[in-house]
N, C-alpha and C positions, 0 to 999 in steps of 0.2 A: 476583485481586490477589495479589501476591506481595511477603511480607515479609522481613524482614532474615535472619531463620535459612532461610530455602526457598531453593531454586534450583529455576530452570526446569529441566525434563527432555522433551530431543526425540528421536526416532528417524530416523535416513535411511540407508536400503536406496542401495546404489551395485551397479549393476552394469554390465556392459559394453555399448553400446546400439551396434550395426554397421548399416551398410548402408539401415538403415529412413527418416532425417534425422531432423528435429527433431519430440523427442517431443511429441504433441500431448494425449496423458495416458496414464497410469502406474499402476502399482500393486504389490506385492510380485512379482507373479507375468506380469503382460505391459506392455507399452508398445505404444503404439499413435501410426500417423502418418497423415493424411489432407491432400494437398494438390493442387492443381490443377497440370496440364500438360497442354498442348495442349488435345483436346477430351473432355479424360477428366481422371481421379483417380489419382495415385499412392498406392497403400496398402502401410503396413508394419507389420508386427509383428513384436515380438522377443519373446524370454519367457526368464525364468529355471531352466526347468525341463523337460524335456521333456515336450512337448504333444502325444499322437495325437489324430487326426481331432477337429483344431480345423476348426470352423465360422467361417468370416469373411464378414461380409455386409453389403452396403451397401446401404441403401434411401434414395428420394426420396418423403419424405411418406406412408410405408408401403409402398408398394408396390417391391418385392426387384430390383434392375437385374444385383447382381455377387453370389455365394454361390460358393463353394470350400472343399470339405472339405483340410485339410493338416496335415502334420505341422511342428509349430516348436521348436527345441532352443537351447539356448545354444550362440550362434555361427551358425549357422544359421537367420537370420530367412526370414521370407515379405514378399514385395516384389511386388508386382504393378500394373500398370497396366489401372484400370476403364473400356471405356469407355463413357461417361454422356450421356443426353441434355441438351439445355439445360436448366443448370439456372439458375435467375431468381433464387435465394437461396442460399445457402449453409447458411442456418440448415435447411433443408427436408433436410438429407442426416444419415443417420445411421450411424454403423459402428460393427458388435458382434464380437465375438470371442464363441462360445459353448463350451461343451468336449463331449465324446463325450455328454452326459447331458444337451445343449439347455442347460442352466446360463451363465448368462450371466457371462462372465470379467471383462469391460471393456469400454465403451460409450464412443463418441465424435462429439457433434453441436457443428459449428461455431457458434460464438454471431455474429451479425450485426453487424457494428459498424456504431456511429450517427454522422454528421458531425454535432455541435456545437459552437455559436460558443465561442471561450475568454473568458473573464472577463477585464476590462480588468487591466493592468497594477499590481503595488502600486508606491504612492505613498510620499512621504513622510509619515508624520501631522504633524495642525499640534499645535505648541506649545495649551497647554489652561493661559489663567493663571489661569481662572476658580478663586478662592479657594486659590490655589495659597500666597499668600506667608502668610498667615492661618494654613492649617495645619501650616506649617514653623515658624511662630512659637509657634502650641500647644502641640506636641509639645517642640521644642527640638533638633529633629532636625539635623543638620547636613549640606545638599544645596548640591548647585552646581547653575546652568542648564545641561542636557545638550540643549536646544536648540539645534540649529545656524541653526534658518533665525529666529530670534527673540532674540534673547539682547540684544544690542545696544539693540534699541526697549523691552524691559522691562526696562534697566536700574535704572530710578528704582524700578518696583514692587518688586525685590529690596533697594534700598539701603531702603525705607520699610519693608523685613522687620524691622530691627533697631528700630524704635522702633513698631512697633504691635504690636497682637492681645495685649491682657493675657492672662497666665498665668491657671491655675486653681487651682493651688497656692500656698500661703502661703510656704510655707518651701523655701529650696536642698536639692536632694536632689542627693547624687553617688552616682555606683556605679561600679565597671569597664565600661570601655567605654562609657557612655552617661551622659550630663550633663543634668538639670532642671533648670530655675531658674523661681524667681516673677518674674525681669525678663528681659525679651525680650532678651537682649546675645549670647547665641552662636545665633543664626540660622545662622552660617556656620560 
């Protein structure tokens, strides 16, 4: 939670991302892209910094289809086309970048997306006059009907605002801005 004296404080790493498309995830030091064409997988990586004998490898459910040791620099991404047996899921395929010492740099397995129905439409809500004119009268609040689809049929409950629901105070109070009374007369 952040209060009146705090400010948020974020960081964002920008650098140039060529040739690989649309990064599929990121991190200070590589980006990485994994997407389908024809009967295979386009794979890219860029990196910030230069990278020898980076390890790039795709696997289906563990078992290794595409591995290439390479070098990647800024400006200089690795782009390659895998190609893959049928695969039945997307979620089952995973790609890692590791560096010279097997250390894993960045990892990328596609999430599955689920068809779900949408949730009907929002409506208008209805007007709610249950004890509505009652606690305007208590208060001494002064409201208009912001009902659009009701305003007209409860008009009598609003005009019967000014003459019910006795106060609970004895005595008129004023202040800025806001008006009590012990007689129900500024409803409005």
């Amino acid at each position: 939670m952040i209060v009146n004296s705090e400010q948020p404080v974020t960081d964002k790493f920008w650098y140039p991302i060529q040739e690989i498309g649309p990064v599929k995830n990121a991190n200070r030091r590589v980006a990485v892209n994994l997407e389908p064409v024809g009967d295979g997988y386009r794979i890219g990586v860029a990196a910030t910094e230069a990278l020898d004998d980076v390890t790039v490898s795709l696997s289906i459910r563990g078992d290794t289809v595409f591995e290439r040791r390479v070098h990647v620099r800024p400006g200089e991404p690795f782009v390659a086309i895998a190609q893959v047996p049928h695969v039945r899921h997307a979620a089952d395929l995973l790609l890692r970048v590791l560096d010279c010492d097997a250390r894993e740099l960045i990892r990328f397995a596609p999430i599955e997306r689920q068809e779900t129905e949408l949730p009907a439409p929002a409506a208008e809500p209805l007007c709610e006059w249950v004890n509505w004119s009652a606690s305007v009268c208590r208060t001494g609040r002064r409201k208009r009907a912001a009902c659009l689809s009701g305003a007209k049929e409860h008009a009598n409950d609003l005009r019967s605002c000014r003459t019910s629901a006795p106060s609970r105070q004895s005595k008129p109070t004023y202040g800025i801005g806001r008006k009590r009374t012990s007689a129900t007369t500024l409803c409005w």
